[in-house]
VOROVO-542208 format. One record per residue (C-alpha): x, y, z. Coordinates in steps of 0.5 Angstrom, whole numbers, padded with zeros to 4 digits, always signed. Layout:
// VOROVO-542208
XYZ/...
***
This chain:
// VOROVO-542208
-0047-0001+0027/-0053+0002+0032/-0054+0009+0028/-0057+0005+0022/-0062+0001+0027/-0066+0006+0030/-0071+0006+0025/-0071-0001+0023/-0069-0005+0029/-0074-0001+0033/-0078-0006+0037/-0075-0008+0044/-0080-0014+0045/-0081-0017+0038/-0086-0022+0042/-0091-0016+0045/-0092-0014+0038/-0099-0016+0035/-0098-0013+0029/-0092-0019+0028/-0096-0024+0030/-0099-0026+0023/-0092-0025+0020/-0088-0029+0025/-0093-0036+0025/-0089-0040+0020/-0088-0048+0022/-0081-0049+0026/-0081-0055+0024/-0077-0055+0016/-0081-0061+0014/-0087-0056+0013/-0084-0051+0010/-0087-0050+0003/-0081-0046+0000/-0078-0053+0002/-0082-0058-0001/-0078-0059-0009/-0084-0055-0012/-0084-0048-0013/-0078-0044-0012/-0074-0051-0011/-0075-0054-0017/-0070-0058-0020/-0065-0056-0014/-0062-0064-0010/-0065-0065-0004/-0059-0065+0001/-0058-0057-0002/-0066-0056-0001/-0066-0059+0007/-0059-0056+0010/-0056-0049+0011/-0049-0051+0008/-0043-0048+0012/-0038-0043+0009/-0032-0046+0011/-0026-0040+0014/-0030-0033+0016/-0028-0033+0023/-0026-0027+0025/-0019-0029+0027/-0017-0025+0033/-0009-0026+0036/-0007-0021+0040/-0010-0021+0048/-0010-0013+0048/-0014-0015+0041/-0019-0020+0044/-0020-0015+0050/-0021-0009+0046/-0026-0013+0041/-0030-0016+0047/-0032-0008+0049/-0033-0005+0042/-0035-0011+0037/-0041-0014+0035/-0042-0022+0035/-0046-0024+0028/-0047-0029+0024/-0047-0028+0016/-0052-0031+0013/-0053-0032+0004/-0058-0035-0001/-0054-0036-0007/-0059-0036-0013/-0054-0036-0019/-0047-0038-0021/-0044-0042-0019/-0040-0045-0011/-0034-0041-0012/-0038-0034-0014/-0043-0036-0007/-0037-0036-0003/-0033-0030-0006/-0039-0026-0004/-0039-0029+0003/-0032-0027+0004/-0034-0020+0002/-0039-0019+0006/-0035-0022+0012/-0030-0016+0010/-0035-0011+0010/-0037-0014+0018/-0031-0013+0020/-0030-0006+0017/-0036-0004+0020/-0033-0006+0026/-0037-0013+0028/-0034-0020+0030/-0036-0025+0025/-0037-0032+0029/-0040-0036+0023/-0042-0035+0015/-0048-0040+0012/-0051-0040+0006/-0057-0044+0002/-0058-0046-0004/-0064-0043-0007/-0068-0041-0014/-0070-0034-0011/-0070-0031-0003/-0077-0033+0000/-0080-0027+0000/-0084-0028+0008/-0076-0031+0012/-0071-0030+0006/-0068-0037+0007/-0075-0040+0008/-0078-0041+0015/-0077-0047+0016/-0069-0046+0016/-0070-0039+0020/-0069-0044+0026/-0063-0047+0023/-0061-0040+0024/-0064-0039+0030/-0059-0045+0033/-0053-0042+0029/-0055-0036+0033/-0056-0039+0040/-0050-0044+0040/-0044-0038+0037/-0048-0033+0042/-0048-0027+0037/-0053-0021+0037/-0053-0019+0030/-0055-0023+0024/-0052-0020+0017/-0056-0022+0011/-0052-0022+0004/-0057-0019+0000/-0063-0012+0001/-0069-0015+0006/-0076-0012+0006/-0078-0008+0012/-0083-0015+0014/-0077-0019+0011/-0072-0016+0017/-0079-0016+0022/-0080-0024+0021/-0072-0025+0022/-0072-0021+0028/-0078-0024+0031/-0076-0031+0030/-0069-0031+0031/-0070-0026+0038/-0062-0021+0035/-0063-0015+0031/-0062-0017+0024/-0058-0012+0018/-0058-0013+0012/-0053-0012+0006/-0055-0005+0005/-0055-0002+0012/-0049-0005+0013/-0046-0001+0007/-0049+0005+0009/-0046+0005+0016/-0039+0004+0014/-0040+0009+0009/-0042+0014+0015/-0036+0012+0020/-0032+0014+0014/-0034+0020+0011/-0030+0026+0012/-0032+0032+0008/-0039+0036+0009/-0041+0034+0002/-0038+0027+0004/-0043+0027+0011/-0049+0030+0008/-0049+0025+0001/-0049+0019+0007/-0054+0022+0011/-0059+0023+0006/-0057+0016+0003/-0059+0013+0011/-0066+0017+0011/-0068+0015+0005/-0066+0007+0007/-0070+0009+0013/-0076+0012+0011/-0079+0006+0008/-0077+0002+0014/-0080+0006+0021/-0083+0002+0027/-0085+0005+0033/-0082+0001+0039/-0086-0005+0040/-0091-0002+0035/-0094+0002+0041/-0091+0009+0037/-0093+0007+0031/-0101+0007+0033/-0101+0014+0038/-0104+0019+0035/-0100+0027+0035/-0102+0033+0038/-0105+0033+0045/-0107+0026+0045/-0100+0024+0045/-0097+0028+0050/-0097+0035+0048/-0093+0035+0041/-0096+0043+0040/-0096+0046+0033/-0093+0042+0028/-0095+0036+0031/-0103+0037+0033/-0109+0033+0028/-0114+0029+0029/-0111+0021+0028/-0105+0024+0026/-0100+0017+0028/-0093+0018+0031/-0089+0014+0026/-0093+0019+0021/-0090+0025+0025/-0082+0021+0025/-0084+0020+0018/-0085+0028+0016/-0079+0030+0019/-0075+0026+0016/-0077+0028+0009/-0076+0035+0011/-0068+0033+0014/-0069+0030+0006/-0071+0036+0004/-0066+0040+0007/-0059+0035+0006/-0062+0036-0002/-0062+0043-0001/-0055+0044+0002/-0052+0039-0003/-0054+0043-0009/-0050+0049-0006/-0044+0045-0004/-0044+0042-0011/-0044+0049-0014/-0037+0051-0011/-0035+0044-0014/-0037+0046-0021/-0034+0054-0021/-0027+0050-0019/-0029+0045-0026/-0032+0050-0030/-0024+0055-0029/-0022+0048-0031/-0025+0048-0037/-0024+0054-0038/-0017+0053-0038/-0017+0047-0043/-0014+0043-0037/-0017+0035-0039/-0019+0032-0033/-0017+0025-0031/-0022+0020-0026/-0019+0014-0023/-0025+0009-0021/-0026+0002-0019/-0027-0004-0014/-0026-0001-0007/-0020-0004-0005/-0017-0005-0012/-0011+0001-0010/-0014+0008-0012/-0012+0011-0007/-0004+0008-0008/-0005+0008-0015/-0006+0017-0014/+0000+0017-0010/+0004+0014-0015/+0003+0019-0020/+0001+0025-0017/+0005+0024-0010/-0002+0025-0007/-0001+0023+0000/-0008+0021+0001/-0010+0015+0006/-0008+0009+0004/-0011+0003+0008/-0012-0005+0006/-0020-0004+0008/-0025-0003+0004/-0028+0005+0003/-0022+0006+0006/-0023+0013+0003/-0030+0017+0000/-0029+0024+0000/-0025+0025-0008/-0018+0028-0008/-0016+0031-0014/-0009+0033-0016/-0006+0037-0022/+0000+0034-0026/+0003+0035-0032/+0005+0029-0038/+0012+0028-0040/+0012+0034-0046/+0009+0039-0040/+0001+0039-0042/-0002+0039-0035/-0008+0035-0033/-0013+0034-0026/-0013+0026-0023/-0018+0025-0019/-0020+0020-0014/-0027+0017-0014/-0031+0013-0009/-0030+0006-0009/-0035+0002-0011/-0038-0005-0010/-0042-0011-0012/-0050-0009-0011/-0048-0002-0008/-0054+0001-0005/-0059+0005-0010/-0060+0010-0004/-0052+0011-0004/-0052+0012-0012/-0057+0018-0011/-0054+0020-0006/-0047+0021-0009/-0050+0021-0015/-0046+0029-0016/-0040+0027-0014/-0041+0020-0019/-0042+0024-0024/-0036+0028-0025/-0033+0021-0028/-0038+0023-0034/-0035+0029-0035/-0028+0027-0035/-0023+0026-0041/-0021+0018-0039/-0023+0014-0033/-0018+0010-0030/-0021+0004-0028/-0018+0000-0023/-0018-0008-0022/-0015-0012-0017/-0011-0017-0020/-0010-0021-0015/-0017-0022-0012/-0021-0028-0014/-0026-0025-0019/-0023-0020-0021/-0028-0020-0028/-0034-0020-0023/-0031-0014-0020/-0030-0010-0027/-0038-0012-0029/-0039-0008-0021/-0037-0003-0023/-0038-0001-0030/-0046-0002-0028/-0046+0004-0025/-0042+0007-0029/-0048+0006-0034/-0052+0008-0028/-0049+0015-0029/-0048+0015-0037/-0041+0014-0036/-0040+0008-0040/-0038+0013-0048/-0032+0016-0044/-0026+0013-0046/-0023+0007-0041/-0016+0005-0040/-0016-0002-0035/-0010-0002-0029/-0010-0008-0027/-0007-0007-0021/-0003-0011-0015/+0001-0015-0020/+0006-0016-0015/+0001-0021-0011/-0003-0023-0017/-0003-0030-0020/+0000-0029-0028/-0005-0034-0031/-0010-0030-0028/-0007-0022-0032/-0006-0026-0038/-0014-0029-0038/-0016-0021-0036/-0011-0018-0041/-0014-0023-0047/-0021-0020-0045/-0019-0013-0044/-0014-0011-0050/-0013-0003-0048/-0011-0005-0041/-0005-0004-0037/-0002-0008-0031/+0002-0004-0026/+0003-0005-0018/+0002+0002-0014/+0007-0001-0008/+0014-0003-0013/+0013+0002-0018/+0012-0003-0023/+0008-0001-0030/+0007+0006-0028/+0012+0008-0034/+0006+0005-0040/+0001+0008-0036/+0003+0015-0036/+0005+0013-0043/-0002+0010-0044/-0004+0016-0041/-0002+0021-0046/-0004+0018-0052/-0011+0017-0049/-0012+0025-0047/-0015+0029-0052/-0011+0033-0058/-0011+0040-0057/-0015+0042-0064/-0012+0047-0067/-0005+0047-0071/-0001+0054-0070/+0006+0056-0074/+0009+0062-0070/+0014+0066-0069/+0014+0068-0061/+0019+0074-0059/+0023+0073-0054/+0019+0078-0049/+0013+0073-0050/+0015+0068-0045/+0008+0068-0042/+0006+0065-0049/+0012+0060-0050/+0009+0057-0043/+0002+0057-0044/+0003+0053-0050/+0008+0049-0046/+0002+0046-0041/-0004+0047-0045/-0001+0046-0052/+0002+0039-0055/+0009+0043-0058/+0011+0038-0064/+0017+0043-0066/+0021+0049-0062/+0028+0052-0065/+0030+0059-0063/+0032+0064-0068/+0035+0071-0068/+0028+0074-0068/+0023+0069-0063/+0022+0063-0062/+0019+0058-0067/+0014+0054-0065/+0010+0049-0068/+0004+0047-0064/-0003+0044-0063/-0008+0048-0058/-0014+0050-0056/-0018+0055-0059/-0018+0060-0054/-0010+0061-0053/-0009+0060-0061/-0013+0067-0062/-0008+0070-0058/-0003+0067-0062/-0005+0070-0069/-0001+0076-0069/+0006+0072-0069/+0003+0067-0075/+0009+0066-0080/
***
């Protein structure tokens, strides 16, 4: 996770800094800790949950091979998860841990420990209270981990007092996303989306290295910056900063000139009527699979998370023949970072520009309804929620009955299917033709047998509702769209 530590871990010696000292003067002795005193923010919580930090039971990563342990040894971070569980109940709190120690792990770390406490609100100096901070940095000290992870988007000072405290970089939530999504990223769209999407996380968050840089001024004064870099009082962190916002710049230019080859491949779509399908949902919820079970795709499969980023799209055809485009979407996850919203906010939008979502559940995760509401609170985000939606419940195979009973009670217009056996797929592809839009226009035509071309147009644009062969054409009737009924005219019976 070191290529999203650069601007926000930057500090080599956080105990040399002096811009940290007023920050980092908190009571080490959780008695005095003003967060932990049953006023405030506390209020109404017992005594034990406010004075503890509660261990979250079976989030070590469990390593079983030597080969593995030693590749580990050399590769992997050692991190202690940390969360403050403000709402909801134990189960949710856990659920959330759990996650987060599968997104440490993807982003390739080691997690030695996971601690949670309960809190009405993250304190806004420490994030689990000063006094708690040397909980944590015992926890951190006795596991020997170098990283501590935090269940939610730190400030700039929340990260600095950590770090200074606890003396081991700390990332949060938002970081930790980010740095999978740059290890996963494949396309240049792909690439430039997560680049930007890292800039803007950074720029709020820049810090010279022990606050030296941060307070040297440009030009000839700092060593000769030249053009560019000259002015009076000019600081080096203002300097970083500028070139960042002109990279900013520079990615919005050249994700503007990728999207418009993606909507010339749209814009031929639509000019050929062709109806479009997105499949969104959870990350790890099967999308991927699931486009391979339709379309015989060959996309990655892999049990991980964002697994895949860059959309496919394949063309396929209904059972009377129409064609239409699937599309595979990036996966989404609870609190996804807005820098990554924007970013991919082209790439999000294309999902409200489809004629039905697919929205993919994993029927046999824990909180699969939590999952649903993740997603369709960013489908809101990019005005996606008036498309019409046909829930996959997927993973039947593995999921537990009572729990696709209670989801299918919720969601009436929903379809359980298991991408790996195969099961279900039949009423989804039937569900999905009755859900794809109808062909406006009715015609009655009689085609000569010379205008095969047009028998086939109407065959994958159309919707035959009846075709008999007689002596002088083919008799078709049919439903299409507007374009391919003004070539059909001149056969009208």
């Amino acid at each position: 996770m070191d290529r999203m530590t650069d601007a926000s871990t930057g500090s080599t010696d956080a105990g040399t800094d002096p811009m940290n000292e007023d920050a980092s003067t908190g009571s080490t002795d959780a008695g005095t800790d003003p967060t932990d005193t049953g006023h405030g923010n506390t209020e109404g919580l017992e005594l034990e949950e406010r004075n503890s930090l509660r261990r979250v039971a079976s989030l070590r990563t469990e390593l079983e091979d030597i080969t593995e342990v030693e590749y580990r040894k050399l590769r992997l971070e050692r991190v202690v998860l940390v969360g403050v569980w403000t709402e909801g109940t134990a189960e949710d709190a856990d659920n959330s841990m759990a996650e987060l120690k599968l997104l440490a792990e993807t982003a390739g770390s080691e997690v030695l420990d996971a601690l949670i406490q309960r809190r009405q609100k993250p304190d806004p100096a420490t994030y689990i209270g000063s006094g708690k901070v040397e909980d944590l940095r015992a926890a951190v000290e006795a596991t020997g981990a170098d990283t501590i992870i935090c269940d939610g988007a730190l400030a700039p000072s929340q990260l600095r007092n950590l770090e200074d405290r606890c003396k081991v970089k700390v990332v949060d939530r938002t970081a930790l996303i980010l740095d999978i999504f740059a290890q996963h990223a494949k396309s240049k769209e792909g690439k430039a989306q997560v680049e930007l999407a890292q800039l803007q996380y950074q720029t709020q968050r820049l810090r010279g290295w022990g606050g030296n840089l941060s307070r040297q001024a440009g030009g000839q004064a700092a060593g000769g910056e030249g053009i560019g870099g000259r002015g009076p009082g000019e600081t080096k962190l203002e300097t970083d900063r500028r070139r960042i916002q002109m990279k900013m710049t520079k990615l919005r230019r050249e994700l503007k000139d990728l999207g418009k080859a993606r909507g010339t491949k749209k814009a031929n779509r639509r000019r050929h009527d062709i109806p479009s399908v997105s499949i969104a949902g959870y990350t790890n919820a099967g999308k991927s699979s699931l486009l391979n079970r339709l379309t015989d795709a060959g996309v990655l499969v892999e049990d991980a998370l964002f697994a895949t980023l860059d959309p496919t799209t394949r063309r396929t055809q209904t059972s009377d023949g129409r064609v239409y485009t699937m599309s595979d979407t990036v996966g989404l996850v609870r609190n996804l970072p807005h820098q990554l919203v924007e970013a991919f906010r082209s790439t999000l939008e294309e999902i409200a520009e489809s004629d039905l979502i697919l929205h993919v559940v994993d029927g046999s995760h824990p909180d699969p309804e939590g999952q649903i509401a993740a997603v369709r609170a960013v489908l809101a985000d990019v005005d996606a929620l008036d498309v019409p939606e046909i829930i996959v419940i997927n993973k039947a195979d593995a999921a537990d009955p009572l729990v696709l009973k209670s989801l299918l009670a919720r969601e009436p217009h929903a379809v359980v299917v298991s991408a790996r056996t195969g099961e279900g797929i039949d009423e989804l592809l039937s569900a999905i033709e009755a859900d794809l839009p109808q062909p406006a226009s009715l015609v009655d035509v009689v085609l000569p047998y010379a205008r095969g071309d047009l028998l086939n147009q109407i065959h994958t644009q159309g919707e035959i509702e009846s075709l008999d062969h007689e002596s002088d054409g083919t008799h078709v009737v049919a439903r299409v769209h507007g374009q391919l009924a003004s070539e059909l005219e001149p056969y009208a019976v």
